[in-house]
ZAPAKE-193746 format. One record per residue (C-alpha): residue number from 1; y, z, x. Coordinates in steps of 0.05 Angstrom, whole numbers, plus 5000, padded with zeros to 4 digits. Each point is the difference from the previous one (the first is absolute). Last residue first. Layout:
N
num	Y	Z	X
NUM	Y	Z	X
...
***
This chain:
502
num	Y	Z	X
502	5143	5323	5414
501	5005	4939	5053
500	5024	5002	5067
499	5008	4928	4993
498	5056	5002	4949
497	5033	5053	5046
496	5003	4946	5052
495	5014	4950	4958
494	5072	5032	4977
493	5016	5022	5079
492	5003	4918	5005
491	4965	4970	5074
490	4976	5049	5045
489	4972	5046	4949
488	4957	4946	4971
487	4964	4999	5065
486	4988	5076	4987
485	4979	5049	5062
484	5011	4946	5047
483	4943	4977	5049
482	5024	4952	5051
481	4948	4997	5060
480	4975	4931	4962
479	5050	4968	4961
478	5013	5012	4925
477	4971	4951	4946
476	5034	5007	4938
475	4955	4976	4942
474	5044	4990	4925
473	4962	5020	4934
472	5026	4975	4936
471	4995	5046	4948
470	5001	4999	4922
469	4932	4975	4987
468	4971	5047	5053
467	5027	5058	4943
466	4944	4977	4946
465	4947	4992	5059
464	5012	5072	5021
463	4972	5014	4920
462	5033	4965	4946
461	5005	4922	4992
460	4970	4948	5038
459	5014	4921	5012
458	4969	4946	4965
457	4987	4964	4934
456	4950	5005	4944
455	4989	4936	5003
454	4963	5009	5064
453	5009	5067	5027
452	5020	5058	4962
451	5047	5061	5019
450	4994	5085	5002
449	4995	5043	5058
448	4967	5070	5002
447	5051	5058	5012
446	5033	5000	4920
445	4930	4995	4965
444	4999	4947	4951
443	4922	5007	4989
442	4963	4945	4989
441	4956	5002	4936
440	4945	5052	5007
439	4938	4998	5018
438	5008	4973	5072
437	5069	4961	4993
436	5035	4946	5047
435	5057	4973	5017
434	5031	4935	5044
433	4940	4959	4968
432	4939	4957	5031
431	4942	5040	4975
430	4942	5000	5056
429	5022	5075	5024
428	5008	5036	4935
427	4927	4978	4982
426	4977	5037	5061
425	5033	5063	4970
424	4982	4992	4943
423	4925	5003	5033
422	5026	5069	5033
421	5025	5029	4938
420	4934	4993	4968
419	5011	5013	4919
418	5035	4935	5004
417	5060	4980	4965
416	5042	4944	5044
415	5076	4990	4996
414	5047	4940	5014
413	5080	4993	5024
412	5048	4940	5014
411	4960	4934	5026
410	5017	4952	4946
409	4981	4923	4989
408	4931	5029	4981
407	4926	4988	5020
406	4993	5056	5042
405	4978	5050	4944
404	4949	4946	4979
403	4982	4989	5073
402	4985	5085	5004
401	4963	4998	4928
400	4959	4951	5019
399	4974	5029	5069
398	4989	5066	4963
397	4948	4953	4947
396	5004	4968	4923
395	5069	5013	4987
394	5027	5018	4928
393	5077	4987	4994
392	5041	5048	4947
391	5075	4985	4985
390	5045	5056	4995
389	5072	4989	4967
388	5057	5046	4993
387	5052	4955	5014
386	5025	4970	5068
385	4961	4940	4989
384	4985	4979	5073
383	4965	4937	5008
382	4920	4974	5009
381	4969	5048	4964
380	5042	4990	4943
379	4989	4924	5008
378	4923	4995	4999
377	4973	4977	5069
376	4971	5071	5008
375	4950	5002	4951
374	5018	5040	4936
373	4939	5031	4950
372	5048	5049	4990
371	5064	5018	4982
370	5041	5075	4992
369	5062	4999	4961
368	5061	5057	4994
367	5038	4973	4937
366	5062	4963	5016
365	5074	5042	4982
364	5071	4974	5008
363	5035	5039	4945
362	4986	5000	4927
361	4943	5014	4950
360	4954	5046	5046
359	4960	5041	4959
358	4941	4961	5025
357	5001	4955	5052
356	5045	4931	4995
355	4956	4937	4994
354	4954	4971	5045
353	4943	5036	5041
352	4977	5067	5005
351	4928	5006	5014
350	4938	4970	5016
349	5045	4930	5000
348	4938	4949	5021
347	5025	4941	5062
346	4985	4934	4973
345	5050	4963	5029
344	5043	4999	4936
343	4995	5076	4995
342	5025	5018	5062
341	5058	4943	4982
340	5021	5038	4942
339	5006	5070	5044
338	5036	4968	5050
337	5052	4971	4952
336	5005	5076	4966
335	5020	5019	5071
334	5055	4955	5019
333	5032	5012	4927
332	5001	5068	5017
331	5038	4982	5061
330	5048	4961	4964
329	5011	5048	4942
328	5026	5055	5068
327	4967	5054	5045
326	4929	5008	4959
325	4994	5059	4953
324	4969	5064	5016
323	4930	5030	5016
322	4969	5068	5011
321	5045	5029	4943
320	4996	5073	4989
319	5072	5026	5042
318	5029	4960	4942
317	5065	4958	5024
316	4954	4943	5017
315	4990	4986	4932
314	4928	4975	4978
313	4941	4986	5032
312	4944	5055	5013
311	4943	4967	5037
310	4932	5015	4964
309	4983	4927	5000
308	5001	4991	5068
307	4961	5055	5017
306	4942	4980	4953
305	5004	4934	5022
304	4995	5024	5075
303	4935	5041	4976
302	4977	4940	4969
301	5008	4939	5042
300	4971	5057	5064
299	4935	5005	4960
298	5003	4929	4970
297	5004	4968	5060
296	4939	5058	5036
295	4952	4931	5019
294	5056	4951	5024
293	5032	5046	5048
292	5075	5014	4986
291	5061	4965	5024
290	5073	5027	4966
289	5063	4955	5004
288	5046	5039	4986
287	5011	5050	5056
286	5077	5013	4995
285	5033	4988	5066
284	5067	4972	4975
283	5010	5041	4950
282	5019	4983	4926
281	4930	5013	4965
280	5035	5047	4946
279	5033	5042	5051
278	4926	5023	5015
277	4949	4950	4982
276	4956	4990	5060
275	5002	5059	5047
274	5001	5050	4954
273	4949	4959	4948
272	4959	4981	5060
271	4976	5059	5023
270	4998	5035	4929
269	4947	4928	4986
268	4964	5017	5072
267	4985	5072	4992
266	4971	4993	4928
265	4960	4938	5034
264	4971	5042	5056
263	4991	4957	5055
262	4935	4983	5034
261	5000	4920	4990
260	5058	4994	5031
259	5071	4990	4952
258	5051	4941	5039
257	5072	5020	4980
256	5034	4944	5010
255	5075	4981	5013
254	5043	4944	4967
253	5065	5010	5038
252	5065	4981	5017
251	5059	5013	5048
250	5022	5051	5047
249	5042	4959	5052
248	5035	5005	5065
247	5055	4957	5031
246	5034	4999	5067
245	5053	4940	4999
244	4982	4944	5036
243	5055	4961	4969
242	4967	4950	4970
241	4934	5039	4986
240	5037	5059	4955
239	5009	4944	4949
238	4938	4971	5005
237	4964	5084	4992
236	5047	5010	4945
235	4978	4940	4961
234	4926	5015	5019
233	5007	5080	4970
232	5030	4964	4944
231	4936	4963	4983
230	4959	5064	5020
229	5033	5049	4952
228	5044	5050	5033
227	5007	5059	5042
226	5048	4974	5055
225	5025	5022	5072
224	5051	4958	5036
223	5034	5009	5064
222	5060	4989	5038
221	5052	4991	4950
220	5072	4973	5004
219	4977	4928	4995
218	4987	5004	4933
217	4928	4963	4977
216	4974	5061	4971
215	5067	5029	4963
214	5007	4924	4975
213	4933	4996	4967
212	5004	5077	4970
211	5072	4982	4975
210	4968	4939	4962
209	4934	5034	4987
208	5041	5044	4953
207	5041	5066	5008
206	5003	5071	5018
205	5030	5017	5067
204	4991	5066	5031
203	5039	5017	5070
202	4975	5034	5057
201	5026	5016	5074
200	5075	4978	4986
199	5035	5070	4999
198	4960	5052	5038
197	4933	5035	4963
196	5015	5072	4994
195	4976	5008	4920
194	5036	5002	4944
193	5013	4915	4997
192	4934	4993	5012
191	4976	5036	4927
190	5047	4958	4974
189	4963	4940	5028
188	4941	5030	4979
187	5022	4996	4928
186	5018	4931	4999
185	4938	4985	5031
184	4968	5040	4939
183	5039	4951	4950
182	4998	4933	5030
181	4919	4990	4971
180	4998	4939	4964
179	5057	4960	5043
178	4956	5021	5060
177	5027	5045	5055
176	5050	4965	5064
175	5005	5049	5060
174	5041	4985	5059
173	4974	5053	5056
172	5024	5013	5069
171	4952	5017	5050
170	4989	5060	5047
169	4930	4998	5001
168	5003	5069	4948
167	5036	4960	4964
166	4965	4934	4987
165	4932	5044	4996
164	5034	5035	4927
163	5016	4925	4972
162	4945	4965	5003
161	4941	5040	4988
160	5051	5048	4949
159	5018	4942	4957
158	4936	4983	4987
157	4983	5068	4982
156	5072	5000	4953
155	4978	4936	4962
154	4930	4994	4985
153	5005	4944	4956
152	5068	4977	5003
151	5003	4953	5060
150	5028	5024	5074
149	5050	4958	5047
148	5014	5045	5057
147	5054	4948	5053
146	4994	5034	5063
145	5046	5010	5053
144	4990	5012	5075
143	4937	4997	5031
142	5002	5081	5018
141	4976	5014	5077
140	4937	5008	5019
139	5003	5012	5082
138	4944	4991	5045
137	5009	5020	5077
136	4962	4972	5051
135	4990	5023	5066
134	4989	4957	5059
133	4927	4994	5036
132	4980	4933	4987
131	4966	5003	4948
130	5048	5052	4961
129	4996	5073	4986
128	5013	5014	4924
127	5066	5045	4971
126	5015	5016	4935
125	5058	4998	4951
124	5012	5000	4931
123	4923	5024	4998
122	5000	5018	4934
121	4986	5080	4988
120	5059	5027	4968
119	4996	4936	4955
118	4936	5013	4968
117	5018	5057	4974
116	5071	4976	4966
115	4950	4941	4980
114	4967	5059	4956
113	5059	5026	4981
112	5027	4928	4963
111	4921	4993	4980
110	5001	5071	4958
109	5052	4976	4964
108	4977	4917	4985
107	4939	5042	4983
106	5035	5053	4948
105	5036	4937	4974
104	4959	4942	4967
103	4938	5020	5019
102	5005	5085	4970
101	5058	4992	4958
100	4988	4928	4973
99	4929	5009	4992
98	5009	5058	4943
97	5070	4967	4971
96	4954	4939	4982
95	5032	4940	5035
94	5040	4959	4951
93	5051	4963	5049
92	5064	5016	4986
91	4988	5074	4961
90	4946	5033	5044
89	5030	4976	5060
88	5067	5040	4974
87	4959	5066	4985
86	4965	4990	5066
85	5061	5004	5034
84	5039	5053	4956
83	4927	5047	5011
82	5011	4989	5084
81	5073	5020	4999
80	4989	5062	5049
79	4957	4964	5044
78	5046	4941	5008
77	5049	5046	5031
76	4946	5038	5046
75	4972	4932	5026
74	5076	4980	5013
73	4998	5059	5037
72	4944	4978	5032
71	5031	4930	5020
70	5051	5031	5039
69	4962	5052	5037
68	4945	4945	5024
67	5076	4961	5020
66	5015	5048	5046
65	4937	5011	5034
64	4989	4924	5011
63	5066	5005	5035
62	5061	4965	4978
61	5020	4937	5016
60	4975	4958	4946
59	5042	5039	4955
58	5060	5011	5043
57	5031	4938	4976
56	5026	4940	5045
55	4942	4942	4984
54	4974	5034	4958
53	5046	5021	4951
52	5032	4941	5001
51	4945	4956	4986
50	4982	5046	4939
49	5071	4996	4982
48	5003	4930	5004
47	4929	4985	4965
46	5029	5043	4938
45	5058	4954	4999
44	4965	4950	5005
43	4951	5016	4944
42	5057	5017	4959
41	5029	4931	5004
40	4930	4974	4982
39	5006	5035	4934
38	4970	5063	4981
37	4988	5020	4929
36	5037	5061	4972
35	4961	5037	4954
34	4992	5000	4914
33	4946	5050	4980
32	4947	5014	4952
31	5001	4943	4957
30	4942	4998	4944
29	4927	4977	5004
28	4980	5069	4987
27	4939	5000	5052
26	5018	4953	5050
25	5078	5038	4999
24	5051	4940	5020
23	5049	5007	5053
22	5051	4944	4998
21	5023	4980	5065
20	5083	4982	5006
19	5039	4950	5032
18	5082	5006	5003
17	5001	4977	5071
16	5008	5029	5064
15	4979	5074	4977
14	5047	5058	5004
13	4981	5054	5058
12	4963	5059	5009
11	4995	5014	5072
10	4937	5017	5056
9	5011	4922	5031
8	4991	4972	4919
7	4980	5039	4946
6	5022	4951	4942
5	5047	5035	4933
4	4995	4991	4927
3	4935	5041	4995
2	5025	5064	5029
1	4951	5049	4996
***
């Protein structure tokens, strides 16, 4: 891997500027890795190409076929280095080695064939009769290129949403990874570099919020998509505004898990823990603010406590551990501040709580913690922690629960236990989020599509919806008595195979 080097328009070249990103291990607290950091010279540079490739390439000119065949061999490439992946997520960010290959990687994986799938059936182009009697012909047509700016918790899936769509549209990609987490991007962009991809279609571009500001607001790019917190979600969102750039966004979240009356609380507390707490809490979706009915608290309280507390923490390395250390000192900082002001407003620690967990006497670890006796004006059920922390809310009555769950900046995902799938069901349909559960947490399953509303920000990811982002659709209306086989075939050879689809 070639750490001294930028992947920029499908080519390894020498950084701008002498800047560098420190890669530091969560769990050994030591350097990992030096990389090269991106500067904003890079990131034009990278925007030319992209631009270039575009605008007189053959990748947005090829047919939908062609490209499906493109992007699975690049499937087939990344399958083959799948255990390097997760063994490099596993090191820069502290996932345990057991989520990292099956989340982390095996789904990012099976999501890159999965839009493949999807693909061969999009309607690149369809036909609808008009009102008044002409034909009309819909083309979706690539939107040009797009600006992927990912964070470092879930790198390689988020990665894939954005990234993997892009191409099969037709689009060119500049990608710029988290300072924490440059390592696997690095990676993929050798894995690019093997595969049939043309010259200028992707390039990977580590480096601060600095690059990422000036790669959103370049002039060169056509649309935005960013996973990110909320505040900077807004910041892209302004900048993207005065230009009327195309923008979507996977922000925030502070989802419930509302538990009816007739769940099983065994059921409920492994429910939540997968949903909840995997990659130590540091998911976007997690389910962590947990509503239970007043008279079975303590039932649910204890079966989630003893969940909880049987979490194996330790070094992510260890196919054993259940939960590793947070990204980076700052965010376990974050954490232990939530955990002190729980306490403050009165909140009870069942479990967990300050301090490092057991046998842990380095690295940047919080103990797994479960409160209760929380209302929902309290602060950590009010904003996302991103740590592995559950609070408990009793409700007195269904209608409660559903405003409590509603009563939240966010809108990303939410989940209901019920032993009647039909009344969860019902409660699915008066919660006001872009995802939803029925005993379970939500599924990220590759054809359904993923996004927030609210806070929690807008747009869709996976699923048709995921390759919609990266389309604009043109209407051709054609006279009447005229009656071509392919509109698009009339005007550029190049569409008209794009519209004949797979």
């Amino acid at each position: 891997m070639r750490y001294d080097e930028l992947f920029i328009g499908g080519a390894w070249q020498r950084p701008s500027a002498d800047r560098r990103i420190e890669v530091v291990s969560p769990h050994t607290e030591t350097t990992i890795a030096h990389v090269a950091a991106a500067a904003p010279a890079d990131v034009d540079l990278a925007v030319e190409a992209a631009r270039t490739a575009f605008d007189s390439g053959p990748w947005s000119r090829t047919s939908p076929a062609e490209r499906i065949d493109v992007v699975r061999g690049l499937a087939d490439i990344y399958g083959a280095r799948r255990a390097d992946m997760a063994e490099l997520i596993t090191s820069e960010i502290g996932a345990p080695i057991s989520f990292a290959q099956r989340a982390q990687v095996a789904l990012p994986w099976t999501m890159m064939k999965a839009f493949c799938d999807l693909a061969q059936t999009y309607p690149w182009q369809e036909t609808r009769p008009g009102l008044y009697g002409s034909g009309i012909t819909i083309l979706r047509e690539p939107v040009g290129v797009v600006a992927a700016v990912v964070p470092w918790n879930m790198p390689q899936f988020l990665i894939a949403t954005k990234l993997i769509p892009a191409l099969l549209a037709g689009c060119t990609v500049v990608l710029k990874p988290a300072p924490e987490s440059p390592l696997n991007a690095l990676l993929l962009a050798e894995l690019i570099a093997h595969s049939e991809l043309p010259p200028g279609v992707v390039s990977v571009l580590p480096g601060d919020g600095a690059v990422g500001e000036h790669l959103v607001r370049h002039p060169g790019v056509d649309k935005v998509s960013f996973t990110g917190s909320t505040a900077a979600g807004k910041a892209v969102a302004a900048a993207c505004a005065e230009n009327l750039r195309r923008v979507s966004l996977e922000l925030g979240g502070k989802s419930a898990a509302i538990v009816l009356d007739d769940a099983d609380p065994a059921t409920v507390a492994t429910g939540v823990r997968s949903a909840s707490l995997s990659n130590s809490g540091q998911i976007c979706n997690a389910l962590t603010r947990i509503l239970v009915p007043r008279e079975r608290a303590a039932e649910f309280t204890d079966a989630l406590a003893a969940e909880v507390s049987a979490l194996v923490v330790g070094d992510p390395t260890d196919s054993g551990t259940q939960v590793g250390p947070l990204v980076a000192q700052r965010q376990q900082q974050r954490v232990a501040g939530y955990l002190e002001r729980g306490v403050r407003e009165g909140a009870r620690v069942v479990t967990g709580g300050s301090g490092m967990p057991d046998g842990c006497d380095r690295g940047w670890y919080v103990k797994p913690t479960l409160f209760d006796q929380a209302d929902n004006s309290m602060v950590i059920a009010r904003e996302e922690i991103f740590g592995p922390v559950l609070t408990v809310i009793a409700y007195d009555n269904v209608g409660e629960a559903v405003a409590i769950a509603n009563d939240s900046d966010y809108g990303l995902a939410g989940s209901v236990f019920t032993a009647d799938t039909d009344r969860g069901l019902a409660i699915a349909a008066k919660i006001r989020t872009g995802t939803f559960g029925v005993n379970q947490g939500y599924t990220m399953d590759p054809f359904a599509p993923f996004g927030g509303v609210k806070a929690s920000g807008y747009g869709r990811e996976l699923g048709r919806e995921g390759i919609d982002g990266y389309t604009d659709t043109k209407s051709i209306s054609v006279a009447v008595g005229h009656n071509p086989t392919s509109v698009a075939a009339k005007q550029d050879p190049a569409t008209a195979a794009a519209g004949k689809g797979a």
